[in-house]
PDB file of N, H, CA, C and O in Angstrom:
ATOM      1  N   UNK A   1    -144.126-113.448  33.336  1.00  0.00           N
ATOM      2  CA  UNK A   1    -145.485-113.901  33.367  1.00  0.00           C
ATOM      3  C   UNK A   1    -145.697-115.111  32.462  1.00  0.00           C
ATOM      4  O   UNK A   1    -146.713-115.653  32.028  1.00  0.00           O
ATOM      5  N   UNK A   2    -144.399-115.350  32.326  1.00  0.00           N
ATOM      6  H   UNK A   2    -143.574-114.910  32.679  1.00  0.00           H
ATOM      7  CA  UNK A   2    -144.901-116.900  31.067  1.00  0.00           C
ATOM      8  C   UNK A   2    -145.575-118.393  31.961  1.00  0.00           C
ATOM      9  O   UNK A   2    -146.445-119.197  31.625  1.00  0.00           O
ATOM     10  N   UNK A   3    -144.845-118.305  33.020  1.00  0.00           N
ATOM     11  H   UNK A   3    -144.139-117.652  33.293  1.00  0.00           H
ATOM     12  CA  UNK A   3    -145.651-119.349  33.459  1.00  0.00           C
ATOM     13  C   UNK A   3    -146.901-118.940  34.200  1.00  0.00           C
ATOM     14  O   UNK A   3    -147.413-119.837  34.869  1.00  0.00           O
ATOM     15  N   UNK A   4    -147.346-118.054  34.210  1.00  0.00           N
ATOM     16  H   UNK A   4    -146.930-117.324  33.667  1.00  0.00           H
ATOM     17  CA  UNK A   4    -148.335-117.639  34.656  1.00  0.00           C
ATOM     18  C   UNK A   4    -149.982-118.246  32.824  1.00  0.00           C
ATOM     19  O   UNK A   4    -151.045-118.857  32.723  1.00  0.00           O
ATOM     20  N   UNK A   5    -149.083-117.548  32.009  1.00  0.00           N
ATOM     21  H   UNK A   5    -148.218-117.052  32.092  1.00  0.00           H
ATOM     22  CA  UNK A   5    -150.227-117.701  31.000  1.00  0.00           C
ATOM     23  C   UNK A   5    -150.296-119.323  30.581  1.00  0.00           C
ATOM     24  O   UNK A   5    -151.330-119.858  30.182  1.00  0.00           O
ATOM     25  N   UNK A   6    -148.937-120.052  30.752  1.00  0.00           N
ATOM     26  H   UNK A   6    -148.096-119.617  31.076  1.00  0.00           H
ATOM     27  CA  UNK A   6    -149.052-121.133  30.444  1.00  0.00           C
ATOM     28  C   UNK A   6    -150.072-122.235  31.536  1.00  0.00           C
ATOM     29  O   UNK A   6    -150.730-123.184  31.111  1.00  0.00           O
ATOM     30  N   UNK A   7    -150.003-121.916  32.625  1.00  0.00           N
ATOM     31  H   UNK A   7    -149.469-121.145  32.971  1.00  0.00           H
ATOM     32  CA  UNK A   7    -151.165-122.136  33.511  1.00  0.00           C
ATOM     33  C   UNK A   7    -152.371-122.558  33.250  1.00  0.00           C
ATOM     34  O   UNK A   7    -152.958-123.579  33.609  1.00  0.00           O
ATOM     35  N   UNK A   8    -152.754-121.502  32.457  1.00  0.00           N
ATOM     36  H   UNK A   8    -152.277-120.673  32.166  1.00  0.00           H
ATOM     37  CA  UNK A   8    -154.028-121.228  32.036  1.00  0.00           C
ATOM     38  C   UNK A   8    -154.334-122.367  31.438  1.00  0.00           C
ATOM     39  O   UNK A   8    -155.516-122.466  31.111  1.00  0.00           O
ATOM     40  N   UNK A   9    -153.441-123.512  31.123  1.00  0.00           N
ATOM     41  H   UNK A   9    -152.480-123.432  31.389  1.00  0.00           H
ATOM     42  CA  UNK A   9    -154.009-124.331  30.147  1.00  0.00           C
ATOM     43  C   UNK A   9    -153.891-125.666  31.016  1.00  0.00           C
ATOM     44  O   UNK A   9    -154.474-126.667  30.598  1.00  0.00           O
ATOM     45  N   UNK A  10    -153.121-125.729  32.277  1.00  0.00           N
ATOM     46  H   UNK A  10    -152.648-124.915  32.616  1.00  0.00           H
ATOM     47  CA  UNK A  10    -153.425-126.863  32.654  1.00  0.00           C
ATOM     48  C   UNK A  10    -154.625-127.295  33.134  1.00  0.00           C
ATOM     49  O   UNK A  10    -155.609-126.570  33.273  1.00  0.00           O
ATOM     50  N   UNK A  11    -154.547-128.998  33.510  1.00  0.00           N
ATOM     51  H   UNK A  11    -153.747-129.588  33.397  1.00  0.00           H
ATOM     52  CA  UNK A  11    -156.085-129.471  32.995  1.00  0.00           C
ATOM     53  C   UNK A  11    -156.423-129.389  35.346  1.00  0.00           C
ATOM     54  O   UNK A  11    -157.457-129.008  35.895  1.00  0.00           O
ATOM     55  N   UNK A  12    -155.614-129.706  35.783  1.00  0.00           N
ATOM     56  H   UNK A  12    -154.774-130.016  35.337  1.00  0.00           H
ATOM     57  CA  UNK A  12    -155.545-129.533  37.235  1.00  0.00           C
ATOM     58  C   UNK A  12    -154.824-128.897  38.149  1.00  0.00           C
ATOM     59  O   UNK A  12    -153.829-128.428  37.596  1.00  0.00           O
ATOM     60  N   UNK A  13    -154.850-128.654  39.298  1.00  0.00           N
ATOM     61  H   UNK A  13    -155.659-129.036  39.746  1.00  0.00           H
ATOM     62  CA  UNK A  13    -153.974-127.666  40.011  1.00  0.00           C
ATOM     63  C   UNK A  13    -152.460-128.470  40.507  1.00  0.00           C
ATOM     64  O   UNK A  13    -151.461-127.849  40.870  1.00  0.00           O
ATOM     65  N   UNK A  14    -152.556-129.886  40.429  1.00  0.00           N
ATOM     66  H   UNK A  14    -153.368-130.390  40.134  1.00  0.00           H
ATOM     67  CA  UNK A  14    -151.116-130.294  40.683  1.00  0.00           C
ATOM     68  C   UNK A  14    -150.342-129.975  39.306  1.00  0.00           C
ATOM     69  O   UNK A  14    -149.279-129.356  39.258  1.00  0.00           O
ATOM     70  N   UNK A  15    -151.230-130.636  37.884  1.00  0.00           N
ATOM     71  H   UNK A  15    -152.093-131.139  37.924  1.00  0.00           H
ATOM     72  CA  UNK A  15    -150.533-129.946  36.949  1.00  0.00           C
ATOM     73  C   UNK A  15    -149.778-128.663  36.616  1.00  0.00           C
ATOM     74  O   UNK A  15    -148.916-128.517  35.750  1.00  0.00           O
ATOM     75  N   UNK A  16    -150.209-127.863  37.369  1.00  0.00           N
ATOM     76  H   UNK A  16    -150.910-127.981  38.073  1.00  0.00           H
ATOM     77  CA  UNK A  16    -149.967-126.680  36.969  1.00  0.00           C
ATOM     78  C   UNK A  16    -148.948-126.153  38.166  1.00  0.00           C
ATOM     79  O   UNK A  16    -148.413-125.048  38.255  1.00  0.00           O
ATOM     80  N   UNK A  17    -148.863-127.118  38.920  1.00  0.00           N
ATOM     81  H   UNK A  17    -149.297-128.016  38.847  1.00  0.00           H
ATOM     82  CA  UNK A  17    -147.410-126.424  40.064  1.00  0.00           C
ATOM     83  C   UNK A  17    -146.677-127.353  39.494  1.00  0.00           C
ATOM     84  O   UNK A  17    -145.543-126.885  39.601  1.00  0.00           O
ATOM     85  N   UNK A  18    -146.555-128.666  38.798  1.00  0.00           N
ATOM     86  H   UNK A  18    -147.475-129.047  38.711  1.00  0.00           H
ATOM     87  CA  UNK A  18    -145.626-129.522  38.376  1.00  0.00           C
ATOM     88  C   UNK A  18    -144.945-128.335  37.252  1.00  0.00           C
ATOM     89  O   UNK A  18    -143.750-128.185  36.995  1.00  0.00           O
ATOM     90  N   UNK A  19    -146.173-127.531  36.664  1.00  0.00           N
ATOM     91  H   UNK A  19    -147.144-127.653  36.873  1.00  0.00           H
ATOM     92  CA  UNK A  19    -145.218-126.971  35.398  1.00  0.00           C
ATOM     93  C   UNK A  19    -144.630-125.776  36.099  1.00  0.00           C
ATOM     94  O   UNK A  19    -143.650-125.262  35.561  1.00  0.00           O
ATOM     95  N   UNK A  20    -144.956-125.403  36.905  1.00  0.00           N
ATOM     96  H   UNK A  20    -145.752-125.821  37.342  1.00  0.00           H
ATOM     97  CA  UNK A  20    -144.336-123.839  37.950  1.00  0.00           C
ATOM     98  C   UNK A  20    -142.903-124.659  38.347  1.00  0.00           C
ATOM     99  O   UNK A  20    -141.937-124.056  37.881  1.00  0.00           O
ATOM    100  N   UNK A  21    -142.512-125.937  39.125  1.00  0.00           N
ATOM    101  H   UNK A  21    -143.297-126.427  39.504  1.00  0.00           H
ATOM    102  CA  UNK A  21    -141.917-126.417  39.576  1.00  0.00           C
ATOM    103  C   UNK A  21    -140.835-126.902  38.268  1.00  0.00           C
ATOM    104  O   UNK A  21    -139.741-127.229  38.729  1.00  0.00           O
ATOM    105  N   UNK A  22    -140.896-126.990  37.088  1.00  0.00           N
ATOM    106  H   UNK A  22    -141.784-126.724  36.713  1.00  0.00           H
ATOM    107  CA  UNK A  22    -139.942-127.096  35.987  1.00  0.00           C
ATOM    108  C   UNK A  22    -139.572-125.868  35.668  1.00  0.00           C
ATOM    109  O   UNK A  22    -138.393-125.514  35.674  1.00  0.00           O
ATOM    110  N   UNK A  23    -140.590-125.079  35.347  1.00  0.00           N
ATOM    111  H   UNK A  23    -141.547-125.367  35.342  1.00  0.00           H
ATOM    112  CA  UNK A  23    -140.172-123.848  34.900  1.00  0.00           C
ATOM    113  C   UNK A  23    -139.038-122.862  35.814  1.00  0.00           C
ATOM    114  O   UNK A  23    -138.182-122.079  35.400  1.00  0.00           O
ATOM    115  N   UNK A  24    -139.472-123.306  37.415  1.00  0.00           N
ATOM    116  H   UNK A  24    -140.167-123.942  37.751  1.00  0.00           H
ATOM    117  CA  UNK A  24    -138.250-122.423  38.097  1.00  0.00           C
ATOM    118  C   UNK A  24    -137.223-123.513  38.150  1.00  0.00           C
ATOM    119  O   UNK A  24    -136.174-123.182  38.702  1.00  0.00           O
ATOM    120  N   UNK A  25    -137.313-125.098  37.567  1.00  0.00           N
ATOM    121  H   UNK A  25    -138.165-125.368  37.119  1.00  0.00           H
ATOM    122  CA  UNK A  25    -135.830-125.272  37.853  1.00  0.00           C
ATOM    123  C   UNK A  25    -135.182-125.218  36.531  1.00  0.00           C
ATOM    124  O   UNK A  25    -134.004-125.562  36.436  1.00  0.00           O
ATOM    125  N   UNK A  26    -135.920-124.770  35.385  1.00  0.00           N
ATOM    126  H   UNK A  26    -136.877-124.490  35.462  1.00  0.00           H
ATOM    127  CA  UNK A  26    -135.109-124.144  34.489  1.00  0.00           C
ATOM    128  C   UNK A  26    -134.186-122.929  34.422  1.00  0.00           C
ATOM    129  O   UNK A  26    -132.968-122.814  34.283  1.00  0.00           O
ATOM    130  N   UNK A  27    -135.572-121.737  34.623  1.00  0.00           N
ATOM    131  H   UNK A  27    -136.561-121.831  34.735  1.00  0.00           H
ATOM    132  CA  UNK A  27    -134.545-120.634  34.980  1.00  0.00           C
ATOM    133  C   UNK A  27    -133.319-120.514  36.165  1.00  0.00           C
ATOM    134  O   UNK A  27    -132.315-119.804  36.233  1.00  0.00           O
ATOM    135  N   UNK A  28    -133.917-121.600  37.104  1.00  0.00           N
ATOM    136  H   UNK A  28    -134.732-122.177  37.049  1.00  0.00           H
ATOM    137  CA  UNK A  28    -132.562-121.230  38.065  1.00  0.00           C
ATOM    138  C   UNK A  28    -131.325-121.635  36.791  1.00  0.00           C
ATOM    139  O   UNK A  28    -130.464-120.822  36.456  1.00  0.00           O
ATOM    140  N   UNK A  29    -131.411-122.656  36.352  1.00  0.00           N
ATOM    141  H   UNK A  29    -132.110-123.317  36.625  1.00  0.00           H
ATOM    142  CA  UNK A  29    -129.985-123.222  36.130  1.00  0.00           C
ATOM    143  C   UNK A  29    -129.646-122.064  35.062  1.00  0.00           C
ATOM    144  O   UNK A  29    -128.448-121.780  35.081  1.00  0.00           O
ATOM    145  N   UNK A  30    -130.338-121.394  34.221  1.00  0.00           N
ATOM    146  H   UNK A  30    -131.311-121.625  34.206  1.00  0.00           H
ATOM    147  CA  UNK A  30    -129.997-120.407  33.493  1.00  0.00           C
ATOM    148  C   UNK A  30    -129.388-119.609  34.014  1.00  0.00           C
ATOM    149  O   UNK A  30    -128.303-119.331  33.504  1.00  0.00           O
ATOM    150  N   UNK A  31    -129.783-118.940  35.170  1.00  0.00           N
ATOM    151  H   UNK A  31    -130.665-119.166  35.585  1.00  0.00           H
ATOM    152  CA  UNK A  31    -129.360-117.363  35.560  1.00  0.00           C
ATOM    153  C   UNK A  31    -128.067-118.149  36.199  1.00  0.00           C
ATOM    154  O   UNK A  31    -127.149-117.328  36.204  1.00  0.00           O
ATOM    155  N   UNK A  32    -127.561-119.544  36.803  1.00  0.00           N
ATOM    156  H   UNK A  32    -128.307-120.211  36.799  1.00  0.00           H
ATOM    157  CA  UNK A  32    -126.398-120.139  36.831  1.00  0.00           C
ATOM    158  C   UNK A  32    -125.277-120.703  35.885  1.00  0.00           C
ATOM    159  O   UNK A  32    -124.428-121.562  36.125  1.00  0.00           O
ATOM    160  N   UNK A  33    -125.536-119.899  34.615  1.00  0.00           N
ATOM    161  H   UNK A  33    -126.226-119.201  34.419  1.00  0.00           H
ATOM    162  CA  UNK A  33    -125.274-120.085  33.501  1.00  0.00           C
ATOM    163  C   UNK A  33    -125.057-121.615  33.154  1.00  0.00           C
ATOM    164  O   UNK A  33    -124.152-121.846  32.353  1.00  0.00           O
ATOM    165  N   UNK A  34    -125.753-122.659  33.641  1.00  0.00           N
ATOM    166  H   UNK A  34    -126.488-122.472  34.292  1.00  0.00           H
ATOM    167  CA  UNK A  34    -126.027-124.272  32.682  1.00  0.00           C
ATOM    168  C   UNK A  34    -126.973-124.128  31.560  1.00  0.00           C
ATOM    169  O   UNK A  34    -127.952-123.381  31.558  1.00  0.00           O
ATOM    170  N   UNK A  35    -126.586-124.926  30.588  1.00  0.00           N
ATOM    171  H   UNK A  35    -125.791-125.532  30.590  1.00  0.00           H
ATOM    172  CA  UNK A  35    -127.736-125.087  29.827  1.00  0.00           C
ATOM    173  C   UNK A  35    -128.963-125.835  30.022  1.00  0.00           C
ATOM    174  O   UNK A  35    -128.826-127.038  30.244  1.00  0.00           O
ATOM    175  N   UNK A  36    -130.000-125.411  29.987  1.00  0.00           N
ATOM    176  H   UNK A  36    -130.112-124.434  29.807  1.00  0.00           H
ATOM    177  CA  UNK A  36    -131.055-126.288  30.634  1.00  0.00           C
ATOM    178  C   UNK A  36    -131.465-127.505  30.076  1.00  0.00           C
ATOM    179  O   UNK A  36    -132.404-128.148  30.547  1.00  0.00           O
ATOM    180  N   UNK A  37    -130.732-127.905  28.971  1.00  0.00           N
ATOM    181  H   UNK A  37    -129.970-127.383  28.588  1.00  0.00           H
ATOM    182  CA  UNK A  37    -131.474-129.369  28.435  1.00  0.00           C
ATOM    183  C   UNK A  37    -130.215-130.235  28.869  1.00  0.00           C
ATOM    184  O   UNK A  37    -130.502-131.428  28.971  1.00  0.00           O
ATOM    185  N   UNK A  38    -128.747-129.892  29.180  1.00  0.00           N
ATOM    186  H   UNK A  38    -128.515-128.923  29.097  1.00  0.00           H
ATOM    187  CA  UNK A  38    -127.891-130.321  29.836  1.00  0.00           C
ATOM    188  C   UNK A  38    -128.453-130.604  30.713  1.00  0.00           C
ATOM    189  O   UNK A  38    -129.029-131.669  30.934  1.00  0.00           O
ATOM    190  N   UNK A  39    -128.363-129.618  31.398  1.00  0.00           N
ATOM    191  H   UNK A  39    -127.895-128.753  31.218  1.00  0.00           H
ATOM    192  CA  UNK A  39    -128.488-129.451  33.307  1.00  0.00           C
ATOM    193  C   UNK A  39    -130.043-130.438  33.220  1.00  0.00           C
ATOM    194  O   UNK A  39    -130.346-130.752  34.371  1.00  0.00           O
ATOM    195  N   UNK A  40    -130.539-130.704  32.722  1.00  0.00           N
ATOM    196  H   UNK A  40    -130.293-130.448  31.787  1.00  0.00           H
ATOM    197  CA  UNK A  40    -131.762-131.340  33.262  1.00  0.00           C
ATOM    198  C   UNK A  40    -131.657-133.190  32.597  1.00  0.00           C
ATOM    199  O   UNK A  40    -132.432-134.044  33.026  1.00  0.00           O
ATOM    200  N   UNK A  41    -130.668-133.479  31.623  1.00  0.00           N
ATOM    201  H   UNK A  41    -130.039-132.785  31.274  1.00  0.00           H
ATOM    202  CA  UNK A  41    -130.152-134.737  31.183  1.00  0.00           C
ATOM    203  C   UNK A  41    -130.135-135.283  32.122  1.00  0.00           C
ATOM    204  O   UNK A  41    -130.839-136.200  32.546  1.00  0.00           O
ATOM    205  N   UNK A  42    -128.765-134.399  32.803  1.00  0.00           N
ATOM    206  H   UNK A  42    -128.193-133.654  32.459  1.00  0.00           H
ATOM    207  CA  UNK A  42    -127.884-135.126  33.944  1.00  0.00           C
ATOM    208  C   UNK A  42    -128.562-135.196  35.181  1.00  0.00           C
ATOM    209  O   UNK A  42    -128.025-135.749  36.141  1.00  0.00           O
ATOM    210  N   UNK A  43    -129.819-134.633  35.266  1.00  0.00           N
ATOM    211  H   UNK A  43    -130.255-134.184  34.487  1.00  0.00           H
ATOM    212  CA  UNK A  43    -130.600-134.580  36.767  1.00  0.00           C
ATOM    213  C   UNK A  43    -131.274-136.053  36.301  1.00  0.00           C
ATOM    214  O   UNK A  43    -131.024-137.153  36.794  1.00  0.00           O
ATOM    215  N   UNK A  44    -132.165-135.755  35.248  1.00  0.00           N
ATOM    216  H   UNK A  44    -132.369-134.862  34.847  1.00  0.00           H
ATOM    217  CA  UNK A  44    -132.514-137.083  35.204  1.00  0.00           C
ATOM    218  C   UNK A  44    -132.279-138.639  35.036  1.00  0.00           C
ATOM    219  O   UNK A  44    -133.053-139.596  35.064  1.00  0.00           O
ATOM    220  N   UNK A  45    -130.445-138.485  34.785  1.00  0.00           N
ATOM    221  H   UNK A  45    -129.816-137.708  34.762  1.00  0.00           H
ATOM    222  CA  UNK A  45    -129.723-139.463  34.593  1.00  0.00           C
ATOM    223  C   UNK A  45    -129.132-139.872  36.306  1.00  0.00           C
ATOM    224  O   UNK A  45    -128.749-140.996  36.630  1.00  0.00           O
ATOM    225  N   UNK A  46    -129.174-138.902  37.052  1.00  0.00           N
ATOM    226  H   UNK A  46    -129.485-137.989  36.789  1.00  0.00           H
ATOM    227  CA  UNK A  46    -128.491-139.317  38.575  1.00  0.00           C
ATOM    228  C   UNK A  46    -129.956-139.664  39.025  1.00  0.00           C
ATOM    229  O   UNK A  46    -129.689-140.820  39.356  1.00  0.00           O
ATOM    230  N   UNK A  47    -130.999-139.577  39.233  1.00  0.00           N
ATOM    231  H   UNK A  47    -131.216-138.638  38.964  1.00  0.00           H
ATOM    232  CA  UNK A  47    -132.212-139.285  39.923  1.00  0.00           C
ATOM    233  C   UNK A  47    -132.500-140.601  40.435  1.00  0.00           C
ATOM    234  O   UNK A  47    -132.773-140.754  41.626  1.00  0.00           O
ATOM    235  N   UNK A  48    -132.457-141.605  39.587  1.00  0.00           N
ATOM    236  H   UNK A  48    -132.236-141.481  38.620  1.00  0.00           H
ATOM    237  CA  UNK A  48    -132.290-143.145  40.352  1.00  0.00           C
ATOM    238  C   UNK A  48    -131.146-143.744  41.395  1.00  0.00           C
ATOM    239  O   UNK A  48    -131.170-144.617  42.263  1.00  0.00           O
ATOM    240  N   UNK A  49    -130.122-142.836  40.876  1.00  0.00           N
ATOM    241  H   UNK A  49    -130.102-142.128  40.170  1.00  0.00           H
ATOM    242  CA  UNK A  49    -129.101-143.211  41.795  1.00  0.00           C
ATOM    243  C   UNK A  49    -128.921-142.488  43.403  1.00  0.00           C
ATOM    244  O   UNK A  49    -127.976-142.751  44.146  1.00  0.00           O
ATOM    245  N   UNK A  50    -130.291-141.322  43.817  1.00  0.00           N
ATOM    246  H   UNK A  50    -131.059-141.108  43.214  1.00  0.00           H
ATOM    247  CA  UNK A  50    -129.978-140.715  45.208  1.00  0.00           C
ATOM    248  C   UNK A  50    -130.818-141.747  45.913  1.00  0.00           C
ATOM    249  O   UNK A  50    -131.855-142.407  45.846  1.00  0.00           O
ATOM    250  N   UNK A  51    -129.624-141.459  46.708  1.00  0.00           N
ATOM    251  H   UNK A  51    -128.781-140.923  46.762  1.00  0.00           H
ATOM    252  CA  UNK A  51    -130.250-142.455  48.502  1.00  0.00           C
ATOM    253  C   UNK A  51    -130.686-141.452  49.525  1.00  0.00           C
ATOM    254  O   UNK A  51    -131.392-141.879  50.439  1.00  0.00           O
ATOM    255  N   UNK A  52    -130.410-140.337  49.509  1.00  0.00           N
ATOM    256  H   UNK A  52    -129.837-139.990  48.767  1.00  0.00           H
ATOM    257  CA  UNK A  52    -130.241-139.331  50.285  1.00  0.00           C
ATOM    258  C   UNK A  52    -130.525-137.807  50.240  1.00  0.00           C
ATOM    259  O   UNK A  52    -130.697-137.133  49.224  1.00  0.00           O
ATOM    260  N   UNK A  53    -130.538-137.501  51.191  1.00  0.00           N
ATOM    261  H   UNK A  53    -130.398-138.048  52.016  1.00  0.00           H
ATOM    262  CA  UNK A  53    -131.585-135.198  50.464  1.00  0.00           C
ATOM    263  C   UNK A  53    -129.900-134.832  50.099  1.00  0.00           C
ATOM    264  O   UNK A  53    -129.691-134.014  49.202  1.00  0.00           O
ATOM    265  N   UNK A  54    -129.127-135.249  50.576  1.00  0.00           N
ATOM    266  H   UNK A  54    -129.297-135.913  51.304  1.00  0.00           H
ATOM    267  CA  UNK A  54    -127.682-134.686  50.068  1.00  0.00           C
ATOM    268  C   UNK A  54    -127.430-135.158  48.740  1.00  0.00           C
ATOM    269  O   UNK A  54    -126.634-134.614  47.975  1.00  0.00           O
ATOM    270  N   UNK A  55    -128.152-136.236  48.451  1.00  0.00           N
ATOM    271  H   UNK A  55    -128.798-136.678  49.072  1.00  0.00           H
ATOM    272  CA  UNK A  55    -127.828-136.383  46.919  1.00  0.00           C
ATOM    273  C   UNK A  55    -128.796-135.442  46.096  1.00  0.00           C
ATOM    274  O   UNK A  55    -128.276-134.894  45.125  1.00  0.00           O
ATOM    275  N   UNK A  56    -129.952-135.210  46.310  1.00  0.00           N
ATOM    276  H   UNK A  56    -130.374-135.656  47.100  1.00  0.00           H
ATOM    277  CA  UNK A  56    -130.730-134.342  45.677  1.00  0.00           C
ATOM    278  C   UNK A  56    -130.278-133.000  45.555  1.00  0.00           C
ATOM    279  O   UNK A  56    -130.369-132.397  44.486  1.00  0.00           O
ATOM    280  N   UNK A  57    -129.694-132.383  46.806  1.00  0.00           N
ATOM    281  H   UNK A  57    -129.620-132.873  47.674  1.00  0.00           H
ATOM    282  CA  UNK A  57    -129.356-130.976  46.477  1.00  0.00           C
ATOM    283  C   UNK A  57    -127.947-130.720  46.220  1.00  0.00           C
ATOM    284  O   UNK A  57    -127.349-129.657  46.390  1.00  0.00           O
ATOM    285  N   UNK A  58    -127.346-132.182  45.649  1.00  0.00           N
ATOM    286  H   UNK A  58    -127.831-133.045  45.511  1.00  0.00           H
ATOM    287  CA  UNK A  58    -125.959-132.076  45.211  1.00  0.00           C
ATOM    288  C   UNK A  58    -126.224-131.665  43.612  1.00  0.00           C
ATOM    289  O   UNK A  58    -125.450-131.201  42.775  1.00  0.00           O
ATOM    290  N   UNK A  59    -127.349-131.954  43.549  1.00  0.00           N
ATOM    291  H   UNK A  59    -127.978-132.331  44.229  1.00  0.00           H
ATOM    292  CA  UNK A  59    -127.885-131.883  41.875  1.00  0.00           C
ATOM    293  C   UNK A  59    -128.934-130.533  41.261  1.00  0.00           C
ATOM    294  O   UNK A  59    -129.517-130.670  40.186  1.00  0.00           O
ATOM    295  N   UNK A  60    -129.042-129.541  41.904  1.00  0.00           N
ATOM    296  H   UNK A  60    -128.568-129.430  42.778  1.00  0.00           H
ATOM    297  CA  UNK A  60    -129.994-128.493  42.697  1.00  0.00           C
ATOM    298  C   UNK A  60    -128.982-127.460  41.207  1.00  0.00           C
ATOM    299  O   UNK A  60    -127.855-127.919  41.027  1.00  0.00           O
ATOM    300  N   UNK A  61    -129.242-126.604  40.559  1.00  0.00           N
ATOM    301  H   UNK A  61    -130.158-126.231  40.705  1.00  0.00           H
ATOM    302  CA  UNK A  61    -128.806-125.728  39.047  1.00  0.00           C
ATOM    303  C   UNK A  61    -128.680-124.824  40.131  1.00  0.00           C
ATOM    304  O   UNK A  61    -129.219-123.829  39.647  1.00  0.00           O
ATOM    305  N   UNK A  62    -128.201-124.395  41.683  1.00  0.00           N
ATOM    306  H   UNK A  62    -127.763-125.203  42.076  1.00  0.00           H
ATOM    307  CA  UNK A  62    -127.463-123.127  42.176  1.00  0.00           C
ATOM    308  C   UNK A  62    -125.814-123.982  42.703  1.00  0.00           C
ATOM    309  O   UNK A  62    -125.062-123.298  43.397  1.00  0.00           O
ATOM    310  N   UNK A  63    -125.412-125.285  42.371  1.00  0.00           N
ATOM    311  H   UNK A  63    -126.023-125.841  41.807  1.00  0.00           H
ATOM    312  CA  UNK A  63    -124.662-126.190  43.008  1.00  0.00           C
ATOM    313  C   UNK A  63    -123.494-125.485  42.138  1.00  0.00           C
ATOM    314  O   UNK A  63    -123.800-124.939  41.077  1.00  0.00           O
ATOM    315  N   UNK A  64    -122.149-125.499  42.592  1.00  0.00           N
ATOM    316  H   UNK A  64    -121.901-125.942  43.453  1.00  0.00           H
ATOM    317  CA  UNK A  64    -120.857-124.858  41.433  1.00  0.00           C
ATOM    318  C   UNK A  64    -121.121-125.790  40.183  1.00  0.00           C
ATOM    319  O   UNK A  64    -121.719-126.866  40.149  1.00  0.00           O
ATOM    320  N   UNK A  65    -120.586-125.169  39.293  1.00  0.00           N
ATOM    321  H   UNK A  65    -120.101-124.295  39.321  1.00  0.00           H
ATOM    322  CA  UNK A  65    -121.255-126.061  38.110  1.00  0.00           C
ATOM    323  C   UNK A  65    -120.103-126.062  37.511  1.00  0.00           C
ATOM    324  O   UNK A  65    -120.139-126.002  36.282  1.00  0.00           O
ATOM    325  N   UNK A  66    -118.456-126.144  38.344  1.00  0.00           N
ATOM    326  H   UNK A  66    -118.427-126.192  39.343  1.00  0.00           H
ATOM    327  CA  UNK A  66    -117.205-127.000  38.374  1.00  0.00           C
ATOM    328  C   UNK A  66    -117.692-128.594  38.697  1.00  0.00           C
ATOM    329  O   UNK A  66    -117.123-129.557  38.182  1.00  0.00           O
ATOM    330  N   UNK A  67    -118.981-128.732  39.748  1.00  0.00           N
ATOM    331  H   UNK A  67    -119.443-127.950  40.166  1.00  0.00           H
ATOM    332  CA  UNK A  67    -119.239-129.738  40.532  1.00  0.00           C
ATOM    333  C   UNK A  67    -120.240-130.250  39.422  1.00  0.00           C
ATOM    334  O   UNK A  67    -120.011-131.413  39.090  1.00  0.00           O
ATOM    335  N   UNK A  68    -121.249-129.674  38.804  1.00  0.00           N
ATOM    336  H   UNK A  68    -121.435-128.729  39.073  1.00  0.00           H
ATOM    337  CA  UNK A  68    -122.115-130.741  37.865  1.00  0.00           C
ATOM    338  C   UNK A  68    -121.423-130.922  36.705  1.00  0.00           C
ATOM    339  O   UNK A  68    -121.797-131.844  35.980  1.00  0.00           O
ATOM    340  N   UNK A  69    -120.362-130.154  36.317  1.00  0.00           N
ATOM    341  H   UNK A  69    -120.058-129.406  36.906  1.00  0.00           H
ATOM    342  CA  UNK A  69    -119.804-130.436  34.762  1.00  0.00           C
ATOM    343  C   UNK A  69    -118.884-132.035  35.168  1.00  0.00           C
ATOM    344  O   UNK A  69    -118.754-133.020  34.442  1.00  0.00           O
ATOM    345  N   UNK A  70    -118.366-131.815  36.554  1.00  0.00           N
ATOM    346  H   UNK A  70    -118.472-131.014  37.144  1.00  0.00           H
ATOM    347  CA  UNK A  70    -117.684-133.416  36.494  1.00  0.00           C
ATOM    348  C   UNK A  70    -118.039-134.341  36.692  1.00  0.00           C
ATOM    349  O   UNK A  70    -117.375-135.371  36.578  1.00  0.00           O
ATOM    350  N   UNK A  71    -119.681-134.245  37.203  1.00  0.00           N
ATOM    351  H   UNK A  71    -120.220-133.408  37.296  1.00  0.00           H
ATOM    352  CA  UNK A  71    -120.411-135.198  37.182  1.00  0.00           C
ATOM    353  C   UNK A  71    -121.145-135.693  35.836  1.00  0.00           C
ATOM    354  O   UNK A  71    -122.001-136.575  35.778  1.00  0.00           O
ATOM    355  N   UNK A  72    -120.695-135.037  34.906  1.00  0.00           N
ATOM    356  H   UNK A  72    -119.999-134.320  34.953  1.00  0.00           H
ATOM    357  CA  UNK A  72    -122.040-135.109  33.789  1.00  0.00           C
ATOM    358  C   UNK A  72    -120.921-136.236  32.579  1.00  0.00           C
ATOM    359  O   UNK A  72    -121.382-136.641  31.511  1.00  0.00           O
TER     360      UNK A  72
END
């Protein structure tokens, strides 16, 4: 329920799915055992470089993370 109470404080309703929308791509990469300030460096360090939805969900915290550690 944490992102539920943290909610409570955003100021609009896109705000508050932007923070729903971090918060689950944190825990995903957790329960995929990445670290999330890693795993989210390296998202934001490729993020200029996709041309393509295959580049986006090459970068997705359920991807083998043999595959993001050699990218990072």
């Amino acid at each position: 329920m944490f992102g539920r109470k943290n909610s409570l404080f955003s100021d609009t309703v896109s705000g508050a799915k932007a923070s729903a929308n971090l918060y689950s791509l944190i825990e995903t990469a957790k329960v995929n055992d990445l670290e999330p300030f890693a795993y989210l460096k390296h998202v934001f360090a490729e993020l200029p470089n996709v041309t393509c939805i295959e580049d986006i969900e090459a970068l997705l915290p359920f991807e083998p993370k043999a595959k993001l550690e050699q990218a990072a």
